[in-house]
C-alpha positions in Angstrom: -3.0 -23.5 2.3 -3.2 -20.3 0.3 -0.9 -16.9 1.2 -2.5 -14.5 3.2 -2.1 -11.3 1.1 0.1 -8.1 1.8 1.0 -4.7 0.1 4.2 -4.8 -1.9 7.6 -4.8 -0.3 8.6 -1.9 1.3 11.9 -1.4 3.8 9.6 -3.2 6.8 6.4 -4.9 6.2 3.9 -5.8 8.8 2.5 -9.3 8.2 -0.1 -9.9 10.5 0.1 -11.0 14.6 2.7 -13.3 16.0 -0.3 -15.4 17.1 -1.3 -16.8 14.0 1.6 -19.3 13.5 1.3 -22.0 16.3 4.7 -22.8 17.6 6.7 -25.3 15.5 4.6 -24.3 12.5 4.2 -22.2 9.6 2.3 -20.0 7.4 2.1 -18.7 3.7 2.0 -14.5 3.2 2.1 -13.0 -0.4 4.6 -10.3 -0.1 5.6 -8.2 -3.2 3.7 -10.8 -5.8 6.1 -13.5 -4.0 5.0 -16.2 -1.4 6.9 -16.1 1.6 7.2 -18.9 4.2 7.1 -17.9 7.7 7.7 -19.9 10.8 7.8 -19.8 14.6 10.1 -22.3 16.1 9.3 -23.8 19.3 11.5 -21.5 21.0 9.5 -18.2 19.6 12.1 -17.4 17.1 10.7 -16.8 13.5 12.3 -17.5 10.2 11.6 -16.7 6.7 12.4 -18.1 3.5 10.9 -18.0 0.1 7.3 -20.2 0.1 7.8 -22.2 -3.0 9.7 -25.2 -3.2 12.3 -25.1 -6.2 11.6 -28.7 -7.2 8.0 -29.1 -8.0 6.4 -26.1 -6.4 5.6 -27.4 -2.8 4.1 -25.2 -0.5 6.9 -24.7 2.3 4.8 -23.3 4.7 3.1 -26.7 5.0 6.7 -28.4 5.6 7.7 -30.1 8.9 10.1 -27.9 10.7 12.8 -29.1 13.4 15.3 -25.8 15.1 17.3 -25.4 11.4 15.7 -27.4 8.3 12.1 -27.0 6.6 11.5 -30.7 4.6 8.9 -29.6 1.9 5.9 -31.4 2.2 5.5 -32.9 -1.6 9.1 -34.5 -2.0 10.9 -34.1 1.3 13.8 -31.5 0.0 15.3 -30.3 3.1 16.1 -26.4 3.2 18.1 -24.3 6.0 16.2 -22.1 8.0 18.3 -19.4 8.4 19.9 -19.4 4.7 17.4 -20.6 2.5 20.1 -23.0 1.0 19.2 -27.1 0.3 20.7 -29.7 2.0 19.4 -32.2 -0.7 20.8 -30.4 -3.8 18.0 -28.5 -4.8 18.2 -25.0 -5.6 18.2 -22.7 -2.9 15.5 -20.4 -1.2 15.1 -17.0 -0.9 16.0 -16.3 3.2 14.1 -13.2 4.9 15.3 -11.2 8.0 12.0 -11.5 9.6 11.2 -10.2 13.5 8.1 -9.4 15.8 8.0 -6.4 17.7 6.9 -5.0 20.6 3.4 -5.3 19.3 3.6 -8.6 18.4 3.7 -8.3 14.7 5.5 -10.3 12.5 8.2 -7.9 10.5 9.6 -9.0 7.4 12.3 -6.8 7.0 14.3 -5.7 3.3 18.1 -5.2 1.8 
């Protein structure tokens, strides 16, 4: 699956609708000349870590996803969710604060 692309990063960036990631999946967005993972949990909630596995270069937007782990699809590294850190002793990912708002829109938001 390739990143859907966006501007560079700025303080809030807009991805695109809330309705184009099915629940309990997720999709690739090029944000700032970086991939970034975004997924909506069965619940609604949405998550967002860096898109590239550390290992080999999996695409982590095409992992399976339970309510806190992403398993890269290539070599089944597990990641957190909500940290970006490995619970298979890889190197970590990059975690986003990411939100939709009223509108719908998925907000990836910037320290």
């Amino acid at each position: 699956m390739s990143a859907q692309s966006v501007p560079a990063i700025e303080a809030n960036t807009v991805l695109g609708s809330v309705d184009q990631i099915p629940f309990g999946e997720g999709r690739a967005y090029g944000v700032g000349g970086e991939q970034v993972a975004v997924f909506r949990l069965r619940d609604g909630t949405l998550r967002a870590v860096g898109g590239v596995c550390p290992h080999k270069g999996g695409p982590i937007a095409d992992g399976t996803i339970d309510h806190n782990v992403v398993i890269c699809p290539l070599h089944q590294h597990a990641f957190e969710l909500m940290t970006g850190c490995s619970t298979t002793g890889e190197k970590s990912l990059r975690s986003y604060k990411v939100f939709a708002d009223e509108a719908g829109n998925i907000v990836l938001t910037h320290d």
